[in-house]
Backbone as CSV, one residue per row, in Angstrom:
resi,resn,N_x,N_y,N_z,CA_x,CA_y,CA_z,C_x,C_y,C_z
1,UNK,9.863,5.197,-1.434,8.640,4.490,-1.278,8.942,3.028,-1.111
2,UNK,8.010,2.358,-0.947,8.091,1.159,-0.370,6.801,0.111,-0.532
3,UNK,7.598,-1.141,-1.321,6.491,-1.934,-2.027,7.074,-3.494,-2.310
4,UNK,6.561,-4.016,-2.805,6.817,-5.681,-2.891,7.575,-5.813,-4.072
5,UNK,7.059,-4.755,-5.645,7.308,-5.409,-6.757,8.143,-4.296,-7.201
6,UNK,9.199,-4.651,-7.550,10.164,-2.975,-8.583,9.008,-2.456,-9.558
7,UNK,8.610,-3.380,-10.574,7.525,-2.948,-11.181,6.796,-2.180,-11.334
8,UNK,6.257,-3.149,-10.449,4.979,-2.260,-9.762,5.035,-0.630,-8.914
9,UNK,5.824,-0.778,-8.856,5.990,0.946,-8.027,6.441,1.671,-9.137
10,UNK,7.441,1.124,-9.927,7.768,2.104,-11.560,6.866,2.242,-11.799
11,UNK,5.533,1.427,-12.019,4.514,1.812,-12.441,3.732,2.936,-11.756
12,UNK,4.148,3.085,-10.602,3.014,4.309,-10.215,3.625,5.357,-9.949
13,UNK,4.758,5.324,-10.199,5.484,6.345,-10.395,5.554,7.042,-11.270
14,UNK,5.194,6.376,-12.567,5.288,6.384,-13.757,3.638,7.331,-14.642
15,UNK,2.864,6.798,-13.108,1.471,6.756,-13.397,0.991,8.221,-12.646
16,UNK,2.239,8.577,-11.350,2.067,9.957,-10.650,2.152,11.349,-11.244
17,UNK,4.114,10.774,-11.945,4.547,12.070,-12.642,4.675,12.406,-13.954
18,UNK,3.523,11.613,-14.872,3.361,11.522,-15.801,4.955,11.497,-17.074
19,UNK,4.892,12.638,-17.460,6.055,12.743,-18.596,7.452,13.260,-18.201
20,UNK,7.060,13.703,-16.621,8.115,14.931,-15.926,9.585,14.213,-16.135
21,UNK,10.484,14.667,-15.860,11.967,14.235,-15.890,12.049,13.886,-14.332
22,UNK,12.444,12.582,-14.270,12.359,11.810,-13.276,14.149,11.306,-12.589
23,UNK,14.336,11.076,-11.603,15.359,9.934,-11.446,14.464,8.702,-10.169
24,UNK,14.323,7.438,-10.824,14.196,6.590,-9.919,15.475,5.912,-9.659
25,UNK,15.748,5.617,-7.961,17.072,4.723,-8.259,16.859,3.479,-6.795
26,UNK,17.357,2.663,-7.031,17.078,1.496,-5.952,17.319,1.885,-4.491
27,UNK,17.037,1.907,-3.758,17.614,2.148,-1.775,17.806,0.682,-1.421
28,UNK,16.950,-0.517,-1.109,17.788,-1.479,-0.563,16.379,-2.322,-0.227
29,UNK,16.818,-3.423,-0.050,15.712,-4.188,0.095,15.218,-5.008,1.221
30,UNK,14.338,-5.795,2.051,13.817,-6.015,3.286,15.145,-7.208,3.580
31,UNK,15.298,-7.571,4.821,16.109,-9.095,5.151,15.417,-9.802,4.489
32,UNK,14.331,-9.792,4.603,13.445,-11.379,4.130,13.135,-11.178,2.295
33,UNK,13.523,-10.282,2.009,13.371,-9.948,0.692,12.106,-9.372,0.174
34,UNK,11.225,-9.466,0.494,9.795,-9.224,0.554,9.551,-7.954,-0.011
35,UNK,10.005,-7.320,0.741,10.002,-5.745,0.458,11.332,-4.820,-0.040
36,UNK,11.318,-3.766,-0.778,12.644,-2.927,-1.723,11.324,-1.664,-1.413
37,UNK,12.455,-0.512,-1.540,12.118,0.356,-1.405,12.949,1.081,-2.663
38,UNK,12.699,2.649,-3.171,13.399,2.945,-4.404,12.966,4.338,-4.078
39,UNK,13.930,5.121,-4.503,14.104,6.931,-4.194,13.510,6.933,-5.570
40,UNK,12.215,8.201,-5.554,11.901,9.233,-6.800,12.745,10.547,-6.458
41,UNK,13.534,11.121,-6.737,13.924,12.067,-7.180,13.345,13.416,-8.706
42,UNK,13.045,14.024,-8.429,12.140,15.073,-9.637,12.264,16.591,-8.511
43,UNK,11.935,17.686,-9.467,11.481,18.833,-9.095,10.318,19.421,-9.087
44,UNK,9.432,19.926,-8.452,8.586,20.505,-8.620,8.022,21.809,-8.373
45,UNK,6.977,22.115,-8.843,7.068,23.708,-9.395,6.367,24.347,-7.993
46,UNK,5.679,23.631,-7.681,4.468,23.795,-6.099,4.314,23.243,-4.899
47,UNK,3.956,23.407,-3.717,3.584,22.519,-2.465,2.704,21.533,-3.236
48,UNK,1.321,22.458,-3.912,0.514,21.276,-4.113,0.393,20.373,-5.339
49,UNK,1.271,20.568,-6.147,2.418,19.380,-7.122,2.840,18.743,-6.647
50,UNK,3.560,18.975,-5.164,4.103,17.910,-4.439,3.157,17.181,-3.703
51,UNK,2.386,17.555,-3.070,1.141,17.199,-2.086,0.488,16.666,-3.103
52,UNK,0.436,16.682,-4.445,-0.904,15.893,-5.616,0.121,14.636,-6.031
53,UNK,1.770,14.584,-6.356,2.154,13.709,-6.417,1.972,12.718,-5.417
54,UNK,2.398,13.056,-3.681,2.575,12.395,-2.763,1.410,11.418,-2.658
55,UNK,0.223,12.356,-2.763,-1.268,11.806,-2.695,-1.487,10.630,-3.509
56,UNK,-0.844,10.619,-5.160,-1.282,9.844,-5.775,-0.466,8.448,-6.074
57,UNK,0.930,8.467,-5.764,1.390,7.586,-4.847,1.078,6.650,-3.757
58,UNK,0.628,7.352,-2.647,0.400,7.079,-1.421,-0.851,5.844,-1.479
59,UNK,-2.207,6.424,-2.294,-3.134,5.671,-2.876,-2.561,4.346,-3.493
60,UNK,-1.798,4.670,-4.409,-1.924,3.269,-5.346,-1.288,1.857,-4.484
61,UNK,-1.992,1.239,-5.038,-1.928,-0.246,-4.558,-0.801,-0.841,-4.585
62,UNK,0.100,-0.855,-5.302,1.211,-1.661,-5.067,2.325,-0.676,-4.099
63,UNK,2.206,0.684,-3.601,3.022,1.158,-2.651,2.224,0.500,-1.208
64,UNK,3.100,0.260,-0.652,2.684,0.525,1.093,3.095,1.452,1.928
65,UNK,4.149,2.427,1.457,4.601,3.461,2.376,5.255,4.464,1.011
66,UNK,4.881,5.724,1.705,5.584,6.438,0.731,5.720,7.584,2.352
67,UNK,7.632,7.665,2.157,8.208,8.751,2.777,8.444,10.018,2.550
């Protein structure tokens, strides 16, 4: 995913997959610095676990792209 603030995206990451066992880890960040992007890594049990995570991601405000 892809956002302005490390933070801020832990946070909605945080805010997607509630208690689940997670790996977040850094990918790399814009030339101009502006933007970092960061891999969620997790398992899930369903399409639409995945499709309810993606969704609730995708929404929140401090992502701008979720891949």
């Amino acid at each position: 995913m892809i956002g302005s603030s490390k933070e801020e995206l832990e946070k909605a990451i945080s805010e997607a997959v509630g208690d689940r066992e997670s790996l977040v880890s850094f990918s790399r960040s814009s030339s101009g610095g502006k933007f970092l992007s960061l891999n969620l890594e997790l398992v899930v049990e369903t399409e639409e676990d995945r499709n309810s995570i993606f969704a609730s991601l995708s929404k929140h405000g401090a992502v701008k792209m979720v891949l």
